[in-house]
N, C-alpha and C positions, 0 to 999 in steps of 0.2 A: 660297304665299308663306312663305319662311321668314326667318329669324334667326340669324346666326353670330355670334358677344361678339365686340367691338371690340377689335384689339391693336394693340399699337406699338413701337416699338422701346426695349430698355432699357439699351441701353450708355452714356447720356450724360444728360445736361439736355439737356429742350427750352428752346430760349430765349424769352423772353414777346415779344420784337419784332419782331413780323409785321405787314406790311401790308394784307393777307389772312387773313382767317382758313379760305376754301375756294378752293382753287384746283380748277375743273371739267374733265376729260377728257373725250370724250366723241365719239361720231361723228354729223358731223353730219346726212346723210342717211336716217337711223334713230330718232335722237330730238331734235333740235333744236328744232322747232317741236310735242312733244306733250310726252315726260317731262320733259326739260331744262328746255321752259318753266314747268312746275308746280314743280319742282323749286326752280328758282331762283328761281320767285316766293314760294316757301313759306320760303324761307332769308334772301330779304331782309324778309319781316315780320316777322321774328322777331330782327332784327336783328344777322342775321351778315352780316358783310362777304361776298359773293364774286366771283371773278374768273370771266367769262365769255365764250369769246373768241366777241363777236357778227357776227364776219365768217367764221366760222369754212367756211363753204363757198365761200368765195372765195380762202381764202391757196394761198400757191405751194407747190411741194415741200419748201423748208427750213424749219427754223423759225429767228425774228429774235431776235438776245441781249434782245431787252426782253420776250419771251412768257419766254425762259429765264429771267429773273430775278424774274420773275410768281410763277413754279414756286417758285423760291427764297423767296421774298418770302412764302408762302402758308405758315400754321400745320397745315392739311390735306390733301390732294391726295383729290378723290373720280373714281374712275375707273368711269363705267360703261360696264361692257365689252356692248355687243349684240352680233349677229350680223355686220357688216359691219366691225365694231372692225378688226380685223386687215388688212385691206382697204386702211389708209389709213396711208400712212409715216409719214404728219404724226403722225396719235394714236399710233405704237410708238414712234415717236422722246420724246414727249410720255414715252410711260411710261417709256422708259431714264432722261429725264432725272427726273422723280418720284423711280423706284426708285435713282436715287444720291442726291437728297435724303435719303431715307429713311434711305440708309447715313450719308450725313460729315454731315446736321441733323438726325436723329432728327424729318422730318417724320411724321405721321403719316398715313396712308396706306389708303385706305375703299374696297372693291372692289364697286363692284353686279353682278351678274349678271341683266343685264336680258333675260329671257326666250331666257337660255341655263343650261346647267346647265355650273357648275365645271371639270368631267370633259371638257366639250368644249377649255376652255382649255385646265386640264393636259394632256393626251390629243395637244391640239393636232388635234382633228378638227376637220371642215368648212374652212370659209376660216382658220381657227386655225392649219389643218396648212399653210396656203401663208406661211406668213411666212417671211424667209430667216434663218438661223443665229445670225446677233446679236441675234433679237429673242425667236429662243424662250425660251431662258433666263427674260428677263426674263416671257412669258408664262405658264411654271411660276411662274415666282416670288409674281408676282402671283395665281394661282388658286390660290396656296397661301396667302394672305393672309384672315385673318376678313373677314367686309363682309357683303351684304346678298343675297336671289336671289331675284326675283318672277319664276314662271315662268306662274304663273293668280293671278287674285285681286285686287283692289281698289285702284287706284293709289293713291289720295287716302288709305286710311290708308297704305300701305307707304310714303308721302311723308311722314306723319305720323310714322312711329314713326322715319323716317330723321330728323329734324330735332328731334325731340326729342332722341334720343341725339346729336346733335350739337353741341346747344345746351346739353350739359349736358359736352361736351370744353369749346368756346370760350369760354364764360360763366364758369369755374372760374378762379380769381387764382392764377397763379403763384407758389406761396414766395421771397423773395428772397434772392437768395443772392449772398455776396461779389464783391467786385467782380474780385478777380484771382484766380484759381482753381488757382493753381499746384501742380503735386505731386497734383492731385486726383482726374486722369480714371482713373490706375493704380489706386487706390484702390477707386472708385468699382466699378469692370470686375471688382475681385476680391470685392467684397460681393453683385455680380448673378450673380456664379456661385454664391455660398451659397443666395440666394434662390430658385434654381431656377422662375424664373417660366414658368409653362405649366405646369405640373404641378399637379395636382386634388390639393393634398396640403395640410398647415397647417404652417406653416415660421415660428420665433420664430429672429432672427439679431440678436444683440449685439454694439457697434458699442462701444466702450471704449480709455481710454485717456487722459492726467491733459488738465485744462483746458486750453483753449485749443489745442488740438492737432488741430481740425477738425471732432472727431464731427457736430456740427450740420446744418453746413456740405455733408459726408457725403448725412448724412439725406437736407435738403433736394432737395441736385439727386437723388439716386436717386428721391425722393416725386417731383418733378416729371416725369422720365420714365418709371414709371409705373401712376400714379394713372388712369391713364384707362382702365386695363385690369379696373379694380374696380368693383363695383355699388354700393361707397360707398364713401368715404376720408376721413382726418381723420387732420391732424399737429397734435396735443399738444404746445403749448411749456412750457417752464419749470415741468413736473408738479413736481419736486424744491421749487424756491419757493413756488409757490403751494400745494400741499397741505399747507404747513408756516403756514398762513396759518387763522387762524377763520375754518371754511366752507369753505375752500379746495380739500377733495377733491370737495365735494359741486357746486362751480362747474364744478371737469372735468367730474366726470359728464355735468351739463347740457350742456355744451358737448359733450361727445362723442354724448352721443343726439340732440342738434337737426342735427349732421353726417351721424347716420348714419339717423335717422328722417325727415328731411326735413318733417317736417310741417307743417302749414298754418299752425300757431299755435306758440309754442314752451313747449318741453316743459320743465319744472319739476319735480325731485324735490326734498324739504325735508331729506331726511338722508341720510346714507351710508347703511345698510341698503338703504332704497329704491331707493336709484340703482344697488346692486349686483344688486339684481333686476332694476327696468327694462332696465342695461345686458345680463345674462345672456338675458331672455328678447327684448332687440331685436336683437341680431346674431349666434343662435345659427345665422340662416341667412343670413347676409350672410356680404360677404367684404369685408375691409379691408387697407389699407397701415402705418396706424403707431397702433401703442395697446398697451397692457398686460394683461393681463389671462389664467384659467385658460385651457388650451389648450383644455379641452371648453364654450369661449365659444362654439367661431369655426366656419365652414361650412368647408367645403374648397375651395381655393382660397386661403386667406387667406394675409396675409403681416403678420407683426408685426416691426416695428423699435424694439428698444430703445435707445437710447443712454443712456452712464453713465459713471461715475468710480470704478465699485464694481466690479471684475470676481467678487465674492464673490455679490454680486445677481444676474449672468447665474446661478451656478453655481447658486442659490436656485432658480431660478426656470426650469430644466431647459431652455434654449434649445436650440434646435439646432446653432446654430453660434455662437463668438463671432469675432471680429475684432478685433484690436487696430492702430488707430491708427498708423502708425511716424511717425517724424520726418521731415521734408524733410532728402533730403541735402544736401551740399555745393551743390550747381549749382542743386538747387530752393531754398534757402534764399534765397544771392545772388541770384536772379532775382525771387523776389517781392520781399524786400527796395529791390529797386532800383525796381520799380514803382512801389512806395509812397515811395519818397526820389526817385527821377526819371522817374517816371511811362515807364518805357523798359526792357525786360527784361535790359541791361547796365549796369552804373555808367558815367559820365560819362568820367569817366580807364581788416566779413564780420560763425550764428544756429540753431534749428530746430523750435523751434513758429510756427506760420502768425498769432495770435494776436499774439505776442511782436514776430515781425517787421511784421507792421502798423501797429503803436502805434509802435514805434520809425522805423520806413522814413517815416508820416505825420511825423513830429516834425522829423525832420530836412530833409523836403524845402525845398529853396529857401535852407536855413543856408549858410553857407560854412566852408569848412575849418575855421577855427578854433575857429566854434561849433558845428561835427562835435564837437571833440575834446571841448571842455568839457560839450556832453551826453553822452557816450559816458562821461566819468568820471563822471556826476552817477548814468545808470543803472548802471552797475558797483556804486557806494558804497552811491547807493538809487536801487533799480527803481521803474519807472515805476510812479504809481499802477492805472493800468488794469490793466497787470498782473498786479500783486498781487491786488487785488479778486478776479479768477477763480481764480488759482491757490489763493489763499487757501480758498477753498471745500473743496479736499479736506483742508487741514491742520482745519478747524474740524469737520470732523466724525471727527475721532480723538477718545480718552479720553487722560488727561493721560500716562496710561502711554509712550501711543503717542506723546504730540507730544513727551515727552521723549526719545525715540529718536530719532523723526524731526529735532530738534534738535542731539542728539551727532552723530549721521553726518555732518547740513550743516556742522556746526563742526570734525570731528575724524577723522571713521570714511570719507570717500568715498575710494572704492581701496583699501580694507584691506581684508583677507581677511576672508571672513564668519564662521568660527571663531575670530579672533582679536577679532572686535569681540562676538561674542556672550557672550565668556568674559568680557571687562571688564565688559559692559554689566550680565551675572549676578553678578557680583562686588558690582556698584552698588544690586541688589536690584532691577534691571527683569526685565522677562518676555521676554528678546526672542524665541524661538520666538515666539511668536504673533502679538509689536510689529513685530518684522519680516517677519514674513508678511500681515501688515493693512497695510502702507506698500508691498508688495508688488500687492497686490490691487487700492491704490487707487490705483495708477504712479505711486507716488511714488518708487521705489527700483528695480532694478533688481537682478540677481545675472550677472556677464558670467558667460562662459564659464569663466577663470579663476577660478572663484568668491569672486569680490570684490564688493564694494556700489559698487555705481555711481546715482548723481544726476544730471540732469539741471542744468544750468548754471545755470538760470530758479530753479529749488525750490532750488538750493543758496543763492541771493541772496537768494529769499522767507525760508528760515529764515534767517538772517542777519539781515533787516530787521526777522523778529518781535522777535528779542531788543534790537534796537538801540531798538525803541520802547520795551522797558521801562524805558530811564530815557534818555532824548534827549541830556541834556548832562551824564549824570556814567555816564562808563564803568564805574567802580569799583561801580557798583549794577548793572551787569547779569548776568544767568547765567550768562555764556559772554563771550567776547572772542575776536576773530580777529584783526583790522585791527590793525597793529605800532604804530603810532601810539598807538593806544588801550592795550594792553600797555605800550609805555616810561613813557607818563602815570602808570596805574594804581602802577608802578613805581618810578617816580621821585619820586612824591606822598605816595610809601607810603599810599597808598591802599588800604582790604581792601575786595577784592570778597567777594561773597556767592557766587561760583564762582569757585574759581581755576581757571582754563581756559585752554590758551594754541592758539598756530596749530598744524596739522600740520607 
């Protein structure tokens, strides 16, 4: 009896809504009435759902669209292959259809080798070799799949050890994640190539790029396709806030070793020191999906995900790869947008953070035209509070040097050349080499091709709204001034501002 580590597929999100949690293959005059029986009685006391076709030696040669949608419907597919598997059109057909689950639903997919060895599948010996053309394929494919192979030895644990690893996939709460996903599966497919999953190696990959722009989001569905491939796993929220909190690093801690320790009772360290040793000396042979920490933590295998708003902290912090974020284009923009204003992936009869377009696309759904337009001016003048709240996070962790930089560009500098805005900016007695390499790091700024300063439409409005709260109803008291309106007042009132500023 042996053990192969359970894999799955990791090009997408599994999705949590299944009506099945084990959909069983299996042939029936080889184990129907001995493994099968134990099997599936040992999966319903444990309280996994499973699908089991109990007529299964009496169906005809095709299989009917409600066995097919079983398949579909099932969060696992367990195939066990014996001797006579091959034998029976019903159960190859059964695996084609599995083995495209696997592909367009990233079901997961658990192969027993029930007192055959692997090599006969692939090999395609014995009755393995008589299958016709369209089905071999799929019989490599399948013997090339982790899963399980009792060939001598003890059913009742090998039924034990299979149902515990099982009950430790179904049992596990899927992270939730946005409701429309747009712009995300590209994303997603170019971060699982970083990650290089199957490879015995330890791999830190940095996921970056200013709020609201999806990193989470990211995270999320890659941790849910796949976590199940690690001997432990734990996704860290909101480390950034909470460790900025009394106690607060020392709560991760805990929270990260009761994930990764499992243990009976829960684990409690009293100070950071402590928890930096527990944490070192509990998963120095483990392997994980998303956490922080020195690379000579982790076992090999591991896979660490950070995400951030600091691309200076990946380069701190010697990742392997990072990744930045991009915008939704044009067509992915309009289409989430349109979900969240008409629940429909085309407008009725225009943005590109995912973020941005949410709070706005909910806001306006069900308004009619005209109160289209009067909110559309309201967020132009002042951006939405949700917003701001996130975006606001990377301006507050600048030093004053820097939000005054980050300030002239929103009001004065976006599109100018970056030697022409650095030569003012030094004239003024800022720093900008460095002011503008820190707004750089934190994407707040950009540098195009042309080497111009380029903003983001969102950060241009948040700078803009900072200075407008410094004095709400007297223009002439704020830093800066954009808006013509507020310029001909100041003007006309002979009013002295405390910055004479005016538009680009």
């Amino acid at each position: 009896m042996s053990f192969r580590a359970l894999s799955s597929s990791s090009s997408s999100t599994i999705t949590s809504r299944w009506y099945y949690d084990i959909f069983l293959s299996f042939r029936g005059k080889d184990t129907h009435n001995t493994f099968i029986a134990h099997l599936h009685h040992a999966l319903l006391q444990n309280g996994i759902h499973t699908y089991i076709d109990e007529d299964e030696l009496k169906r005809g040669n095709e299989i009917s669209p409600v066995l097919l949608q079983d398949i579909e419907n099932s969060r696992l597919s367990i195939i066990v292959l014996s001797e006579n598997y091959a034998s029976s059109t019903w159960c190859l057909d059964e695996l084609l259809n599995i083995l495209n689950c696997k592909e367009t639903k990233q079901q997961i997919v658990l192969p027993i080798f029930y007192h055959i060895n692997p090599s006969e599948v692939r090999n395609q010996r014995g009755s393995f070799g008589e299958a016709l053309v369209r089905w071999k394929t799929a019989l490599q494919e399948v013997a090339n799949l982790a899963g399980y192979e009792l060939e001598n030895g003890n059913e009742s644990k090998f039924i034990e050890e299979i149902v515990q690893e099982i009950s430790r996939i179904v049992n596990y709460s899927y992270l939730n994640v946005a409701k429309y996903l747009v712009g995300m599966e590209s994303r997603v497919q170019e971060i699982d190539l970083l990650l290089c999953i199957g490879m015995n190696v330890i791999r830190m990959v940095g996921i970056f790029g200013v709020g609201g722009i999806g990193k989470t989001t990211i995270a999320k569905k890659i941790y849910n396709s796949i976590f199940s491939q690690f001997d432990v796993h734990c996704f860290l929220k909101n480390v950034r806030e909470t460790s900025n909190h009394v106690g607060g690093l020392v709560q991760l801690q805990n929270t990260l070793l009761n994930e990764i320790l499992k243990a009976s009772k829960c684990f409690v360290v009293g100070n950071v020191d402590r928890g930096v040793y527990e944490l070192k000396r509990g998963i120095c042979s483990r392997r994980l999906e998303t956490l922080a920490g020195g690379r000579d933590w982790f076992g090999l295998g591991s896979r660490i995900i950070v995400t951030t708003r600091d691309q200076n902290l990946l380069n701190n912090h010697k990742v392997d790869s990072k990744y930045e974020v991009k915008r939704l284009d044009h067509n992915e923009a309009l289409e989430l947008f349109s979900w969240y204003a008409f629940k429909e992936d085309k407008p009725i009869e225009d943005y590109g953070l995912p973020l941005a377009l949410t709070v706005v696309g909910s806001d306006l759904r069900g308004q009619s035209i005209n109160q289209w337009k009067s909110v559309l001016n309201k967020y132009k003048r002042i951006p939405s509070k949700n917003i701001q709240e996130v975006l606001c996070i990377s301006y507050d962790g600048l030093d004053d040097n820097e939000k005054e930089i980050f300030l002239d560009i929103a009001f004065f500098f976006k599109g100018q050349h970056l030697d022409y805005v650095a030569k003012i900016l030094d004239s003024c007695g800022f720093s900008p080499d460095n002011g503008i390499k820190r707004l750089i790091d934190k994407c707040l700024i950009t540098i195009t091709i042309h080497n111009t300063l380029w903003m983001h439409d969102l950060l241009q409005d948040m700078g803009r709204e900072i200075v407008r709260k410094e004095s709400r109803k007297e223009p002439s008291a704020r830093s800066r001034l954009c808006f013509h309106e507020d310029v001909r007042y100041v003007l006309e009132e002979n009013a002295v501002s405390s910055y004479d500023a005016f538009p680009n």
